[in-house]
N, C-alpha and C positions, 0 to 999 in steps of 0.2 A: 133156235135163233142164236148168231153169233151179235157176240157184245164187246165192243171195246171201248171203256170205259176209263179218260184222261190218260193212254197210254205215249210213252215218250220211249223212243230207242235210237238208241246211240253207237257208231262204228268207231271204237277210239274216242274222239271229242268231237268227230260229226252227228252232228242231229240229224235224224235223216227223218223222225217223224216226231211231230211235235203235240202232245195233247189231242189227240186222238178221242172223238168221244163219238161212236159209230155204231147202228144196230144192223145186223143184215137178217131179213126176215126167210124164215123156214119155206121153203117151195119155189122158190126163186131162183134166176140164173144172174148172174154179175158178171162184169168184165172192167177190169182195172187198166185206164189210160191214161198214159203218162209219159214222160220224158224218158230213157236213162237216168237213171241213179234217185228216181223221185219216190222211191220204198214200195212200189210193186211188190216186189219179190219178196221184200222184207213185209212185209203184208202175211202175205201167203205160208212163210216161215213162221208169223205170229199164229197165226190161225191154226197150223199144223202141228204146233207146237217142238218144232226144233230148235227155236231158240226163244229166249225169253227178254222182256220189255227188265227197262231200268226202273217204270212207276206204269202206275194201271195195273188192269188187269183186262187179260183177252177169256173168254167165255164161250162155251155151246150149251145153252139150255142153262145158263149159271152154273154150273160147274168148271173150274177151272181145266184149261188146255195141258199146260206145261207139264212133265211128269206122271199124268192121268191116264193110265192105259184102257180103261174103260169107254174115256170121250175118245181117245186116237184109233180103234177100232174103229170109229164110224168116218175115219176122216184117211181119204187117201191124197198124197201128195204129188204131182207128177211135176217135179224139177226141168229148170230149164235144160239142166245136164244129167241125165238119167244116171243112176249108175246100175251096174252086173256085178257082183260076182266073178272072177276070173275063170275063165275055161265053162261059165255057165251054159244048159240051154233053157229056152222057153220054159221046159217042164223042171226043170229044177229052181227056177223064179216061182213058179205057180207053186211046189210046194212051199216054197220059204214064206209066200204070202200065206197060203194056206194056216200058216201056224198063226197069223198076227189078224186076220179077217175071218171069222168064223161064218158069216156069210156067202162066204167063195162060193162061185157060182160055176163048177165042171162044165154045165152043157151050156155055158153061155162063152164058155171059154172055149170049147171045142169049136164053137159055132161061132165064134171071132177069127181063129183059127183059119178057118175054111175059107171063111169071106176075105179075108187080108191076104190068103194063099202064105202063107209063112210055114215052116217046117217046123215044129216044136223040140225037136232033136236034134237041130243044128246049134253050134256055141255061136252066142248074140255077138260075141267079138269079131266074127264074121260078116256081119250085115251089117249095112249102110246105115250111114246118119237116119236115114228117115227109115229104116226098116227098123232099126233098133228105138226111134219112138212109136211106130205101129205095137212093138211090143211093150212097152210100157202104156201104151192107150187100154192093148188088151186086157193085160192084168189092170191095170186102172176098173175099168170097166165090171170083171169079175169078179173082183173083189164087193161090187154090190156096196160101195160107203156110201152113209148119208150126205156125204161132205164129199164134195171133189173139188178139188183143185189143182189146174193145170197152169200151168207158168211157160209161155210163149207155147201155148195148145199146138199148132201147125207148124214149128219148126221144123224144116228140113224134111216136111212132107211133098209130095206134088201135088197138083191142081187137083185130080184125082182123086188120092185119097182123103186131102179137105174137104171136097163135096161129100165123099162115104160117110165124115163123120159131125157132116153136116147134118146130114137125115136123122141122126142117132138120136 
């Protein structure tokens, strides 16, 4: 279960989330809607632990997020702006996850692979907005976390492939 328990975060001197006292229950899917600039994202940062709250405390299982390499193995992050590695391809991302998810899943990633039609040995600086999130869907995916979290999930995908990962 995630917990966030009286959490307040702040951008400079804007409050962007105020006393935050929230449980999200294990087996369950969520979807955060909101305005612009209403702490979605900052949500998702809390959770994933890249950044840290000014009071509160964010939780998985009560054990603290921030810093805990043990709860961030279980939690992947898929950012609204992905990032590579320079001159990356797909199989040099899938090792670097490989070191930080010890559940990495080879034949589910081969077989993501196949279904997306992507090339794993082309550099991702080469592919389109939306091919370059099919590739972070993928390793998303392989990676096998308890915790996912996607931040604007269908960006820059087609009709298409929303439905493919609709079915998922």
């Amino acid at each position: 279960m995630i917990s966030f328990k009286n959490v307040i975060k702040k951008y400079d001197e804007k409050l962007v989330l105020d006393t935050i006292n929230w449980d999200l229950k294990s087996g369950r899917c969520y979807g955060l809607v909101g305005p612009n600039g209403s702490g979605k994202s900052t949500i998702l940062r809390l959770i994933s632990g890249v950044i840290e709250s000014e009071s509160g405390t964010v939780t998985v299982d009560d054990q603290s997020i921030f810093d805990n390499p043990q709860i961030k193995n279980r939690i992947f992050f898929l950012a609204d702006d992905p990032y590579f590695f320079p001159q990356s391809t797909m199989d040099d991302m899938k090792n670097f996850y490989k070191r930080f998810y010890p559940k990495f899943d080879d034949n589910l990633y081969e077989s993501l692979i196949e279904e997306f039609k992507l090339d794993p040995k082309v550099r991702i600086n080469s592919f389109s907005k939306g091919m370059k999130r099919q590739v972070m869907i993928i390793l998303a995916f392989a990676c096998k976390p308890d915790i996912l979290l996607l931040d604007e999930a269908f960006d820059g995908l087609d009709p298409r492939m929303r439905f493919k990962l609709r079915l998922r």
